[in-house]
KEVO-13272 format. One line per field, with one value per residue: residue in one letter; residue number from 1; x, y, z of N, C-alpha, C in turn. Coordinates in steps of 0.05 Angstrom, whole numbers, plus 5000, padded with zeros to 4 digits. Layout:
N
kolse <- [A,...]
dolum <- [NUM,...]
n.east <- [X,...]
n.north <- [Y,...]
n.up <- [Z,...]
ca.east <- [X,...]
ca.north <- [Y,...]
ca.up <- [Z,...]
c.east <- [X,...]
c.north <- [Y,...]
c.up <- [Z,...]
//
This chain:
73
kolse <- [X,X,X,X,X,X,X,X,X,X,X,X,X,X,X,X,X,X,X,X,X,X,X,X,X,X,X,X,X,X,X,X,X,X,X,X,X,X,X,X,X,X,X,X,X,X,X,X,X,X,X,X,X,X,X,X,X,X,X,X,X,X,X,X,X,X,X,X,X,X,X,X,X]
dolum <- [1,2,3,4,5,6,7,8,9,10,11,12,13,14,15,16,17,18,19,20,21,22,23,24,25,26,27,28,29,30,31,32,33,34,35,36,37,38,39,40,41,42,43,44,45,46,47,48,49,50,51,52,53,54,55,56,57,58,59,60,61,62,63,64,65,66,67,68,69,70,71,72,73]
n.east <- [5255,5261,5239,5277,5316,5308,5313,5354,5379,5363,5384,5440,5428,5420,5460,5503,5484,5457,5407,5393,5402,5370,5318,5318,5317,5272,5235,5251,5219,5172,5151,5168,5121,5068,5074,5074,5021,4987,5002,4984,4922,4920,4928,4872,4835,4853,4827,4787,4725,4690,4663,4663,4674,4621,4630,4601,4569,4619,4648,4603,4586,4536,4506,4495,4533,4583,4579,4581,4634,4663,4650,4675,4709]
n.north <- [4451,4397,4355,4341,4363,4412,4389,4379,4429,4450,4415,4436,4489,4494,4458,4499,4541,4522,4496,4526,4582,4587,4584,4627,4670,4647,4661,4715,4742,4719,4760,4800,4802,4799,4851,4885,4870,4888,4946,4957,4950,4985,5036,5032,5044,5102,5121,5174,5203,5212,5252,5321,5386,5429,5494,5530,5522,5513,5567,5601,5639,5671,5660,5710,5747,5723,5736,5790,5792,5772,5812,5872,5929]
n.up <- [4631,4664,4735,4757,4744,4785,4831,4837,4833,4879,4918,4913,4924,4977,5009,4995,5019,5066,5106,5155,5158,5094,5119,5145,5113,5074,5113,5127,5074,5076,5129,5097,5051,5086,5112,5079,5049,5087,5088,5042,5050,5091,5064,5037,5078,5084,5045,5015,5030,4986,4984,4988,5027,5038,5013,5014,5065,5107,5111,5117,5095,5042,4988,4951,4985,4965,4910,4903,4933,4886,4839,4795,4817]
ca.east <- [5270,5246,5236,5303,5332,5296,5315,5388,5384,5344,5408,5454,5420,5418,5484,5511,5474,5455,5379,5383,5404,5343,5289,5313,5307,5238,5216,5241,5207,5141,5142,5160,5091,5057,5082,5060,4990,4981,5005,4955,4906,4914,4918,4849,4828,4855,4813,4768,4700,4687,4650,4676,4647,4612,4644,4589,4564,4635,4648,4575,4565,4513,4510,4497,4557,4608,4576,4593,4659,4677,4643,4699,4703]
ca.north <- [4437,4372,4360,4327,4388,4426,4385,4376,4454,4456,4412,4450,4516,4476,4448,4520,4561,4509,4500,4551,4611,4585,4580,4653,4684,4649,4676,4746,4752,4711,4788,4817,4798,4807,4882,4904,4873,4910,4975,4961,4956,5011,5054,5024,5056,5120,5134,5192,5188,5217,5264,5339,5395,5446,5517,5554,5519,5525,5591,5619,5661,5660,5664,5737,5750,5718,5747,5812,5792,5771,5840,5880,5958]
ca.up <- [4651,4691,4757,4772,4750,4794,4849,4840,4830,4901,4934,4914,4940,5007,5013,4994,5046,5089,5115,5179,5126,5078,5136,5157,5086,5074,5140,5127,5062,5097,5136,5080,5033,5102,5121,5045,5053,5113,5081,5032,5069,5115,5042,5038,5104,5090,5030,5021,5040,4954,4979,4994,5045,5019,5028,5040,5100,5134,5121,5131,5071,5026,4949,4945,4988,4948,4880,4915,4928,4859,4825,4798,4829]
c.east <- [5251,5250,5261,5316,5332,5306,5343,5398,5379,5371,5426,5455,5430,5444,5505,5506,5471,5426,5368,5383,5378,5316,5298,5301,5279,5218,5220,5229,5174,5133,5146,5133,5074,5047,5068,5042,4989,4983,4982,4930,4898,4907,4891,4834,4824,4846,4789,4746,4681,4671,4669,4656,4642,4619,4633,4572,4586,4642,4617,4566,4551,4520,4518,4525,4571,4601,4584,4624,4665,4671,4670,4691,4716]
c.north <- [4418,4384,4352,4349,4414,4425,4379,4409,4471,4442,4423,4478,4500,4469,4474,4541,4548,4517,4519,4583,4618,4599,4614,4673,4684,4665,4705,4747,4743,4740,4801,4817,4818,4842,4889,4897,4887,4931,4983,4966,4985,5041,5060,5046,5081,5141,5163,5187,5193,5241,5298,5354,5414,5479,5533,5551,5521,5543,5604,5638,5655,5676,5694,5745,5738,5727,5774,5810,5785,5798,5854,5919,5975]
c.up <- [4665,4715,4763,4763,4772,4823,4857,4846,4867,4922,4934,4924,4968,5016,5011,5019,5065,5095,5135,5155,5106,5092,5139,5127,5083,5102,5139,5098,5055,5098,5117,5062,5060,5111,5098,5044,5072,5104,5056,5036,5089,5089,5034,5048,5100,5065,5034,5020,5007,4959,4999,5010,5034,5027,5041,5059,5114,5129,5132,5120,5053,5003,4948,4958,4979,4920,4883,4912,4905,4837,4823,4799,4803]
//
């Protein structure tokens, strides 16, 4: 397709909806792109730091006590 198709195709959008109708569409889907970078972003943010904590400094037992606990009676 040419450009004169393009642009006869572009008046007739226009002349159908009318230019207030257009401008509002492009402007809500302006915020729309916008809002979904941002949500990206913030997914970014809320990554993990890769590194995990180690169990047996927050509980407080040491090796031998949990080889205990796993021994079977």
């Amino acid at each position: 397709m040419s450009i004169w198709h393009w642009l006869i195709v572009l008046v007739i959008v226009v002349l159908v909806f009318g230019t207030k109708r257009l401008g509002n569409v492009g402007k809500d889907l302006g915020e729309a792109v916008k809002g979904f970078k941002k949500g990206l972003q913030d997914d970014d943010d809320k990554k993990p730091s890769g590194q995990l904590p180690d169990e047996r400094r927050d509980n407080g037992s040491t090796t031998s006590q949990r080889d205990d606990e796993h021994t079977p009676r």
